[in-house]
N, CA, C and O atoms as a Tripos MOL2 file, in Angstrom:
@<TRIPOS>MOLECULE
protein
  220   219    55     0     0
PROTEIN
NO_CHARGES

@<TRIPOS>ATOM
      1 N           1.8070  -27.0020    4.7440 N.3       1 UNK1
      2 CA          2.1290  -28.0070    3.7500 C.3       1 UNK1
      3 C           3.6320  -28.0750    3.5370 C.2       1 UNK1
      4 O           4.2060  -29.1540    3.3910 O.2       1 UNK1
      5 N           4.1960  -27.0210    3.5250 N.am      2 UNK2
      6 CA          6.0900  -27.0730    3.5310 C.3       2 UNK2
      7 C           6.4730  -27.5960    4.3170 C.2       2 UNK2
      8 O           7.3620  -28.4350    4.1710 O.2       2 UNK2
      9 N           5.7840  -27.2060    5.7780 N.am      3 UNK3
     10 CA          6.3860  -27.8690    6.8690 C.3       3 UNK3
     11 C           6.4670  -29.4240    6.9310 C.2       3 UNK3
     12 O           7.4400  -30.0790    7.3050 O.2       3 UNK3
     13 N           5.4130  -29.8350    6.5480 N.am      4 UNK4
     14 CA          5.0110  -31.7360    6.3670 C.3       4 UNK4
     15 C           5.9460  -32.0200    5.1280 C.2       4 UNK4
     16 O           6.0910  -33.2090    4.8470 O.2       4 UNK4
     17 N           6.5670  -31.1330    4.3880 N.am      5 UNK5
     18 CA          7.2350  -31.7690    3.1710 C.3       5 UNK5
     19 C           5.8440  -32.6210    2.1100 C.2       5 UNK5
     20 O           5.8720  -33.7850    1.7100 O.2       5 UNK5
     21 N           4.8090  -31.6590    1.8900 N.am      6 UNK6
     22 CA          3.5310  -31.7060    0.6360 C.3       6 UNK6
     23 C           3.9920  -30.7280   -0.4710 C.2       6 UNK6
     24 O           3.5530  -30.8860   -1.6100 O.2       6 UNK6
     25 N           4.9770  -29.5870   -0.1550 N.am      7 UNK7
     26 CA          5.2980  -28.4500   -1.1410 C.3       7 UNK7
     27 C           6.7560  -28.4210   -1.1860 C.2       7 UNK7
     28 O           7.2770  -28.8470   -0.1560 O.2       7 UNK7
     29 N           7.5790  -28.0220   -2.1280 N.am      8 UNK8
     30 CA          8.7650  -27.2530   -2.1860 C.3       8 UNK8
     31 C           9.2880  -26.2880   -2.0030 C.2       8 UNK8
     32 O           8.4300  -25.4450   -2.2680 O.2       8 UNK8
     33 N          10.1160  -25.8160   -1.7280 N.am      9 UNK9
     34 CA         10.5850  -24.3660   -1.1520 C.3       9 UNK9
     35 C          10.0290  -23.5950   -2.1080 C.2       9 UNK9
     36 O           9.3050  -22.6790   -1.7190 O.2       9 UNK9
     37 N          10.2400  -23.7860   -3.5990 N.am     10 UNK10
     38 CA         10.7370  -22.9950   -4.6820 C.3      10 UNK10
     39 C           8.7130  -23.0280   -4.8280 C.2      10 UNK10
     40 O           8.3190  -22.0520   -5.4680 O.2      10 UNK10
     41 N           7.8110  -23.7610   -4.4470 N.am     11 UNK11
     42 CA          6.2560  -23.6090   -4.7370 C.3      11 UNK11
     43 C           6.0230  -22.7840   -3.4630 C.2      11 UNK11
     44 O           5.2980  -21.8140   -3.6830 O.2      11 UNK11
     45 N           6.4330  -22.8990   -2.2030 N.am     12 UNK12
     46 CA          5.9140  -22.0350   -1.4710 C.3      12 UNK12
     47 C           6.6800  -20.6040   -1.6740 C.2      12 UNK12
     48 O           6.3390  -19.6900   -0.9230 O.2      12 UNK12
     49 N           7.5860  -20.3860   -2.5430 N.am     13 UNK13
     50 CA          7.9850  -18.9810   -2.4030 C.3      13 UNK13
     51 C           7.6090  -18.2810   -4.0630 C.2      13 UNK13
     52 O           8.0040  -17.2040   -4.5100 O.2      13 UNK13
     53 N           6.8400  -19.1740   -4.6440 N.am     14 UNK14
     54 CA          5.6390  -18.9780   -5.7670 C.3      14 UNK14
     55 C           4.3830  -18.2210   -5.3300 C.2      14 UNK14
     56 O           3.9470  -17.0910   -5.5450 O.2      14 UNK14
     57 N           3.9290  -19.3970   -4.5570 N.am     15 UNK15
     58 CA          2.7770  -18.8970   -3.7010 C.3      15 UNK15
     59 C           2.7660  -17.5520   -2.7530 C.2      15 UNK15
     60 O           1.8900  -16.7090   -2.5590 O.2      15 UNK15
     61 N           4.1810  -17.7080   -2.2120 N.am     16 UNK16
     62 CA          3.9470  -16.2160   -1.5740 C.3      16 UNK16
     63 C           4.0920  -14.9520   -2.0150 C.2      16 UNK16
     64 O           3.7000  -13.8810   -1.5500 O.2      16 UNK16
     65 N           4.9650  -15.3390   -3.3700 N.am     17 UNK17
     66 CA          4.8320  -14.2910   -4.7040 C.3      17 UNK17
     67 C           3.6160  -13.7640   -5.1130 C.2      17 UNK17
     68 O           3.2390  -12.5950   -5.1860 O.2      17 UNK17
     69 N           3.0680  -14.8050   -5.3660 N.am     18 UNK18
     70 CA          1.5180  -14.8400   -5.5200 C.3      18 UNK18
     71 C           0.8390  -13.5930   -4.6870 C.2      18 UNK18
     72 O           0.5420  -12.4400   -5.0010 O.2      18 UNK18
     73 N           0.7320  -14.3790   -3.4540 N.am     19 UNK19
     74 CA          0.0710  -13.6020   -2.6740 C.3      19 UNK19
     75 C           0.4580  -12.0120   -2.7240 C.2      19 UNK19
     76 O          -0.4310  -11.2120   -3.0160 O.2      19 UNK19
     77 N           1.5620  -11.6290   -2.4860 N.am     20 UNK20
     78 CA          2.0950  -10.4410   -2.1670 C.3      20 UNK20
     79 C           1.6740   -9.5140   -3.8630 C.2      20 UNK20
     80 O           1.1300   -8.4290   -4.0640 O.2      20 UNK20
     81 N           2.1280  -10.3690   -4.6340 N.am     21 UNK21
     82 CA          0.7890   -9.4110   -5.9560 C.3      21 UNK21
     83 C          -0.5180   -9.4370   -6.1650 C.2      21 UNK21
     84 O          -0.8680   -8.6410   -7.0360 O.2      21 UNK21
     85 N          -1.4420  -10.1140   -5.6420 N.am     22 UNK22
     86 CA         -2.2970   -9.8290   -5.4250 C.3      22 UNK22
     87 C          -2.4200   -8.8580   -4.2870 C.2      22 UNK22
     88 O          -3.1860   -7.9070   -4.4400 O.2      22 UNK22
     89 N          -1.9130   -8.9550   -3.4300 N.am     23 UNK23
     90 CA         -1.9840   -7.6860   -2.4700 C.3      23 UNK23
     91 C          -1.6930   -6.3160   -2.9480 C.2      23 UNK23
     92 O          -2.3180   -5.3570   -2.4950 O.2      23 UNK23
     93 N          -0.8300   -6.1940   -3.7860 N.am     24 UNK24
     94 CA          0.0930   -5.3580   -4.6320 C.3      24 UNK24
     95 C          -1.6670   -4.6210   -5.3330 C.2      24 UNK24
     96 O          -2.2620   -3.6570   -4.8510 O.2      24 UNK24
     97 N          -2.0790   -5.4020   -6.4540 N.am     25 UNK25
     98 CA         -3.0810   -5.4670   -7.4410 C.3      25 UNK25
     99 C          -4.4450   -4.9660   -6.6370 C.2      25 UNK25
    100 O          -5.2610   -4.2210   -7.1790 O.2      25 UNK25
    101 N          -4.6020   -5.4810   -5.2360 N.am     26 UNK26
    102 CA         -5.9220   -5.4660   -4.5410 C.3      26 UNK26
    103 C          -5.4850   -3.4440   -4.3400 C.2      26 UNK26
    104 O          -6.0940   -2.5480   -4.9250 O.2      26 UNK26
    105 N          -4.5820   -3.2970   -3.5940 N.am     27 UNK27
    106 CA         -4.3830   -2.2260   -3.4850 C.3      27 UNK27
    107 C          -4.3110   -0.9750   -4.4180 C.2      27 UNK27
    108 O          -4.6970    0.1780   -4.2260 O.2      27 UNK27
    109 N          -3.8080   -1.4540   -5.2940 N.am     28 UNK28
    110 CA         -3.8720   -0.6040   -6.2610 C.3      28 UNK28
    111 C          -5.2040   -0.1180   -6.7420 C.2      28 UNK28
    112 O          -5.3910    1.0920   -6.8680 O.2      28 UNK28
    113 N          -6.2040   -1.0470   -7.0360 N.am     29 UNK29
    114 CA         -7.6150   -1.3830   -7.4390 C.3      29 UNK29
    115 C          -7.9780   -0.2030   -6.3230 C.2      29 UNK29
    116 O          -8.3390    0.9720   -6.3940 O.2      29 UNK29
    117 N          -7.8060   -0.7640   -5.6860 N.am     30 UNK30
    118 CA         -8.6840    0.5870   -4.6040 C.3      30 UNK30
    119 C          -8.2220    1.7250   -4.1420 C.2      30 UNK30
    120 O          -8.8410    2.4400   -3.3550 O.2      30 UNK30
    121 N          -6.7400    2.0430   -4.7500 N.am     31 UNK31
    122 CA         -6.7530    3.3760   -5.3510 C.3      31 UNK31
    123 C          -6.9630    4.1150   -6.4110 C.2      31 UNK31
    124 O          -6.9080    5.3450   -6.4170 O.2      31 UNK31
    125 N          -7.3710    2.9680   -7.9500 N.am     32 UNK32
    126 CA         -8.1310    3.3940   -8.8560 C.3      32 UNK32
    127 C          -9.0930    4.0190   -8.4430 C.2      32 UNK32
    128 O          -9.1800    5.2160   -8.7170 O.2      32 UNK32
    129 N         -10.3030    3.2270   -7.4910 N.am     33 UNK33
    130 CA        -11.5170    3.2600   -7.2470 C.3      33 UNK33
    131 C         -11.8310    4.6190   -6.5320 C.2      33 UNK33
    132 O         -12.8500    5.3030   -6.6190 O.2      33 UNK33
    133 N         -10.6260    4.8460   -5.7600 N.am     34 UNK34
    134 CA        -10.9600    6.2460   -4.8520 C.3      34 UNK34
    135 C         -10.3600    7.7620   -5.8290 C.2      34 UNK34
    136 O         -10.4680    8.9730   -5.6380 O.2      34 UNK34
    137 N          -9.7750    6.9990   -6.8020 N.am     35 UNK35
    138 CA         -9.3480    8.5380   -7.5920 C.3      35 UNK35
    139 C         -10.6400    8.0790   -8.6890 C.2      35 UNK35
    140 O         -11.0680    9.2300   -8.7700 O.2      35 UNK35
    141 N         -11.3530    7.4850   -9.3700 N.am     36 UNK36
    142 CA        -12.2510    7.7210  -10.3250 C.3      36 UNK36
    143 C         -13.4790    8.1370   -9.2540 C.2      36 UNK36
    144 O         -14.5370    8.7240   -9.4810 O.2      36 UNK36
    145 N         -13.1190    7.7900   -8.4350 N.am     37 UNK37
    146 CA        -14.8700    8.8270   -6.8990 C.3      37 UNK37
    147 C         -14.5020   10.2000   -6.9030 C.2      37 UNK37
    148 O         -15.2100   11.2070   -6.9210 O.2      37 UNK37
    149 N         -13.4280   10.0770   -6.8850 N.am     38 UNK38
    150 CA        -13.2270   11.7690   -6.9960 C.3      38 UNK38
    151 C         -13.3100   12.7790   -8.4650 C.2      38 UNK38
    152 O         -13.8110   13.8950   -8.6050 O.2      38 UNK38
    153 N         -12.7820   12.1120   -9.2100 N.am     39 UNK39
    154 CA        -13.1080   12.5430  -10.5960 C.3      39 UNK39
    155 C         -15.0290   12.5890  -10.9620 C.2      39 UNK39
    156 O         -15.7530   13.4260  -11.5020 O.2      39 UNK39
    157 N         -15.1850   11.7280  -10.5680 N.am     40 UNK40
    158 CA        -16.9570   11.3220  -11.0690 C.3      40 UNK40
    159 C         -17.5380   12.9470  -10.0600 C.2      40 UNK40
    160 O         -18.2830   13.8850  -10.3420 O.2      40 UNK40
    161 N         -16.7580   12.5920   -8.9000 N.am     41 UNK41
    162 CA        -17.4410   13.8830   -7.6960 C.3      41 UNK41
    163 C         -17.3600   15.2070   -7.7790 C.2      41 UNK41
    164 O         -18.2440   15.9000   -7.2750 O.2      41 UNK41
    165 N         -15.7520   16.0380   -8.7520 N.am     42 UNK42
    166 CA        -15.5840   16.4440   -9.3310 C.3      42 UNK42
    167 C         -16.5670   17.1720  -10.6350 C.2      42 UNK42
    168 O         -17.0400   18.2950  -10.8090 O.2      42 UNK42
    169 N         -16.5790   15.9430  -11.3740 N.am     43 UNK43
    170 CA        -16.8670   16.2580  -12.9400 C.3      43 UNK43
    171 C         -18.9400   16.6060  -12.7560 C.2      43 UNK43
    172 O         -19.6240   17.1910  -13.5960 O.2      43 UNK43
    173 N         -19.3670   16.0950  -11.6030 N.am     44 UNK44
    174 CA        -20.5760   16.1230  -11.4120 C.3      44 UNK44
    175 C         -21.0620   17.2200  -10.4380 C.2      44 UNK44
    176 O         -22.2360   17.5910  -10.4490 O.2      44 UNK44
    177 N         -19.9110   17.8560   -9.3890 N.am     45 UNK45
    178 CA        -20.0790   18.8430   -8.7410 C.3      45 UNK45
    179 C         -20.9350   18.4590   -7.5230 C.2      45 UNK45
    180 O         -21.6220   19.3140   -6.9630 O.2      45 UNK45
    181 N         -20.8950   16.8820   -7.0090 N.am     46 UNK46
    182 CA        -22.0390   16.6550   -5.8660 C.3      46 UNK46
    183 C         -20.4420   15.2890   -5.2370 C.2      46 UNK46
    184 O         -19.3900   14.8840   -5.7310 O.2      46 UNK46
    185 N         -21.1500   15.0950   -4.0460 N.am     47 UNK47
    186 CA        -21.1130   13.6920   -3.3010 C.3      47 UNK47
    187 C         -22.0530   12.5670   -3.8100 C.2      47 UNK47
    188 O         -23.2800   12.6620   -3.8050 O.2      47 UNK47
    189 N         -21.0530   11.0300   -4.4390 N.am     48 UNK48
    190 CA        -21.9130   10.5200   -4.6120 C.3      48 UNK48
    191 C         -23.0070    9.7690   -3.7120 C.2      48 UNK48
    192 O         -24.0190    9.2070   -4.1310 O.2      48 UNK48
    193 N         -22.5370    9.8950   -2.2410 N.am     49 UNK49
    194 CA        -23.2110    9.7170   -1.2180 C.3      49 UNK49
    195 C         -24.2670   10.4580   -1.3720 C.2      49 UNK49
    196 O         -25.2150    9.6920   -1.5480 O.2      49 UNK49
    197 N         -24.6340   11.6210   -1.4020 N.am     50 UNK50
    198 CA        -25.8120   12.6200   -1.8340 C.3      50 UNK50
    199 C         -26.6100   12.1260   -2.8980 C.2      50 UNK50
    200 O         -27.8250   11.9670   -2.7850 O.2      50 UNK50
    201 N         -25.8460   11.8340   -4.1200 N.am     51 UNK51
    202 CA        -26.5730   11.4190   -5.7760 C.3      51 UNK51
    203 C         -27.6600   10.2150   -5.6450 C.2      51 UNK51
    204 O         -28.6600    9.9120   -6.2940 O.2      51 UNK51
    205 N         -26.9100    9.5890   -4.3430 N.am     52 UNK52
    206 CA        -27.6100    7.8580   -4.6100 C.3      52 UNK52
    207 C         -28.3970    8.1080   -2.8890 C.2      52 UNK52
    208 O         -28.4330    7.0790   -2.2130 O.2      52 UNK52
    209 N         -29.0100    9.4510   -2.2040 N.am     53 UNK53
    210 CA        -29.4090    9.0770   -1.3300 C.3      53 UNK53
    211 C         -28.8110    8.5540   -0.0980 C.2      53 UNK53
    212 O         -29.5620    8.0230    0.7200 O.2      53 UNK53
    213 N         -27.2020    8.6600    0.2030 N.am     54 UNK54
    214 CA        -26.8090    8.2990    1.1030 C.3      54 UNK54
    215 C         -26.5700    9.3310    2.6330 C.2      54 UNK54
    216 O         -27.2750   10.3370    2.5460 O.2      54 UNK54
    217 N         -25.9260    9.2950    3.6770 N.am     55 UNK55
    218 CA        -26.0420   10.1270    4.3090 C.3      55 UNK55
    219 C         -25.1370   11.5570    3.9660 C.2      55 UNK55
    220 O         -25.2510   12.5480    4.6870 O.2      55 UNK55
@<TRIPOS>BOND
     1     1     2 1
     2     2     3 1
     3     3     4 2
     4     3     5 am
     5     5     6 1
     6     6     7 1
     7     7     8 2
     8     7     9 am
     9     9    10 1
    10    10    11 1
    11    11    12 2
    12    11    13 am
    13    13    14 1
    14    14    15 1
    15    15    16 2
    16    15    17 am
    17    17    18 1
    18    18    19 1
    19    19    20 2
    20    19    21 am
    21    21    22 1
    22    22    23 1
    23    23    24 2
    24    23    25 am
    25    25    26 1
    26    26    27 1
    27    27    28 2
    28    27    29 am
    29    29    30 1
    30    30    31 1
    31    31    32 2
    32    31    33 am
    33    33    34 1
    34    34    35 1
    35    35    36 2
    36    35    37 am
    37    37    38 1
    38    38    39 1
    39    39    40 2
    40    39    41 am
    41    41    42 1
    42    42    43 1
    43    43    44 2
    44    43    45 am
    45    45    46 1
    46    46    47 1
    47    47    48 2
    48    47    49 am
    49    49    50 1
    50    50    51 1
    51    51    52 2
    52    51    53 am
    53    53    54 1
    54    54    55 1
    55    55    56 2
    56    55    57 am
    57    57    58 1
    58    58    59 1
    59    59    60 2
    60    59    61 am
    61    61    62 1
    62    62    63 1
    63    63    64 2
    64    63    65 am
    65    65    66 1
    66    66    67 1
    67    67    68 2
    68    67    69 am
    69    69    70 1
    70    70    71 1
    71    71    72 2
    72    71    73 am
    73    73    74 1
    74    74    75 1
    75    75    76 2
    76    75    77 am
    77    77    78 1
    78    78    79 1
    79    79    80 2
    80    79    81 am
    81    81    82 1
    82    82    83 1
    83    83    84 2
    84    83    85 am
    85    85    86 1
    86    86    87 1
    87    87    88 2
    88    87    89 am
    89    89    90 1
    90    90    91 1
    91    91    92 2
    92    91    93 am
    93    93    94 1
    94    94    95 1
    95    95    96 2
    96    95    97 am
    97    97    98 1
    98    98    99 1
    99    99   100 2
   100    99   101 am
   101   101   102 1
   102   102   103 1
   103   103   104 2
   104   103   105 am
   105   105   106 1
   106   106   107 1
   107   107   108 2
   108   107   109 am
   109   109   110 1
   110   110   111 1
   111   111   112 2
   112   111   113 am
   113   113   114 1
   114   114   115 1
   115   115   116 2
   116   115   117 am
   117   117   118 1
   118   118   119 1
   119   119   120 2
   120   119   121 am
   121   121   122 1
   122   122   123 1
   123   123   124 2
   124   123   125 am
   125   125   126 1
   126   126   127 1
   127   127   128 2
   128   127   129 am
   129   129   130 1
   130   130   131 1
   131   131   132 2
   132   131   133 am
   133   133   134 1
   134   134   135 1
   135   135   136 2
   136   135   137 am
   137   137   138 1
   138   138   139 1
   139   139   140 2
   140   139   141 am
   141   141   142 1
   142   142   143 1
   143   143   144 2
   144   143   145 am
   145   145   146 1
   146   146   147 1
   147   147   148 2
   148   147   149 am
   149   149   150 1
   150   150   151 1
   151   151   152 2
   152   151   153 am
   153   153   154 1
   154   154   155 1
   155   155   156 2
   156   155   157 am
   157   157   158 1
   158   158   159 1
   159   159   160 2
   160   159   161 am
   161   161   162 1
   162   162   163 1
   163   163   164 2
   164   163   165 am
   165   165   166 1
   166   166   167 1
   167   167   168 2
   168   167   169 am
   169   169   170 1
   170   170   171 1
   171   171   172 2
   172   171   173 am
   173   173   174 1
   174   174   175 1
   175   175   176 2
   176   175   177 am
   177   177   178 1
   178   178   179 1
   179   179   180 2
   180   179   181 am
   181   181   182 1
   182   182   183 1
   183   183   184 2
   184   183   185 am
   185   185   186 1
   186   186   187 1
   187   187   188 2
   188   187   189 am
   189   189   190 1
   190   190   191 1
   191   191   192 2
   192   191   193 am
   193   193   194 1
   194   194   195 1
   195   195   196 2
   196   195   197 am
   197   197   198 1
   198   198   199 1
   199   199   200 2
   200   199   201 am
   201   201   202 1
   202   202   203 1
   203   203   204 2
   204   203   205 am
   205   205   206 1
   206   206   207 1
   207   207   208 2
   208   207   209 am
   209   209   210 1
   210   210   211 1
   211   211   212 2
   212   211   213 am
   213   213   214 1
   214   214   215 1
   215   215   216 2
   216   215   217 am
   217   217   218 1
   218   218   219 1
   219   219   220 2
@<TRIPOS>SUBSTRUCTURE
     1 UNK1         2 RESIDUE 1 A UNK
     2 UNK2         6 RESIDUE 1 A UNK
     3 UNK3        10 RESIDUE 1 A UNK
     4 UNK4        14 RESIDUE 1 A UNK
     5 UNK5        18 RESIDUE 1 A UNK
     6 UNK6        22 RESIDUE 1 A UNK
     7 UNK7        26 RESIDUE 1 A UNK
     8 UNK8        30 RESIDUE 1 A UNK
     9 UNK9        34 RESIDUE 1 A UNK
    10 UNK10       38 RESIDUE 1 A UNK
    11 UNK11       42 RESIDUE 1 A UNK
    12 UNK12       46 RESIDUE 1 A UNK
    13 UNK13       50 RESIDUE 1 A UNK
    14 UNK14       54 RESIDUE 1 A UNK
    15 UNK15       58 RESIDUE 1 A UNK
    16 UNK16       62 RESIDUE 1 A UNK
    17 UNK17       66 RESIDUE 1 A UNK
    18 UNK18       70 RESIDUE 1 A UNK
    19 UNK19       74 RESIDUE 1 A UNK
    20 UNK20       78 RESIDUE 1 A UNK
    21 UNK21       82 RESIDUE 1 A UNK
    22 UNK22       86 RESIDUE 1 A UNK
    23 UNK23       90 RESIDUE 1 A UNK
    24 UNK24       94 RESIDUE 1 A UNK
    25 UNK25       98 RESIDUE 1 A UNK
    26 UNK26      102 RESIDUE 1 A UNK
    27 UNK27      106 RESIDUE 1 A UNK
    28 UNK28      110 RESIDUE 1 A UNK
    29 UNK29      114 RESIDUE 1 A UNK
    30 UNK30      118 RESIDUE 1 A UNK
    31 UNK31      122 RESIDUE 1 A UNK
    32 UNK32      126 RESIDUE 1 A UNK
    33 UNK33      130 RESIDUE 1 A UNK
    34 UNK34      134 RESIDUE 1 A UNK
    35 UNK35      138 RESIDUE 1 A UNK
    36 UNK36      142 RESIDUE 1 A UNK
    37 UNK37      146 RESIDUE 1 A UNK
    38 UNK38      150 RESIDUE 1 A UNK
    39 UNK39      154 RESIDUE 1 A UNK
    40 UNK40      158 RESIDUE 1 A UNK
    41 UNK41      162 RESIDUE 1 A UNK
    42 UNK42      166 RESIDUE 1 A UNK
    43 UNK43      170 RESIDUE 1 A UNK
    44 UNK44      174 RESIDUE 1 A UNK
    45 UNK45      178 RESIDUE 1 A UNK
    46 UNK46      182 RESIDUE 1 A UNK
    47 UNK47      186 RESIDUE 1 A UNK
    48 UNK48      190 RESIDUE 1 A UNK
    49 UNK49      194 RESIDUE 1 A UNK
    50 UNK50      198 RESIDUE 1 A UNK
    51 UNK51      202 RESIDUE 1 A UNK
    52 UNK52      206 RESIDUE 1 A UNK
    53 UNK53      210 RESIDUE 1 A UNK
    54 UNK54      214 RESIDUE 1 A UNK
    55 UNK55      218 RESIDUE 1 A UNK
């Protein structure tokens, strides 16, 4: 769309702001997710792979 002149410099370097925090945010999220697995795995003394039947 920049290229065809549909966007502005200053919206596509919004958008790629954008993007790059959500990437930022996605990542982070799923290092929440892998330190509260370990705490839960921890505080419960099992694998939750084991708890729920997994291999």
């Amino acid at each position: 769309r920049y290229k065809n002149g549909m966007i502005t410099g200053v919206e596509l370097m919004d958008a790629e702001l954008a993007f790059t925090q959500a990437q930022t945010n996605y990542s982070n999220a799923l290092n929440d997710y892998v330190i509260a697995i370990a705490k839960l795995e921890k505080a419960t003394a099992s694998k939750l792979d084991q708890r729920f039947g997994g291999k």
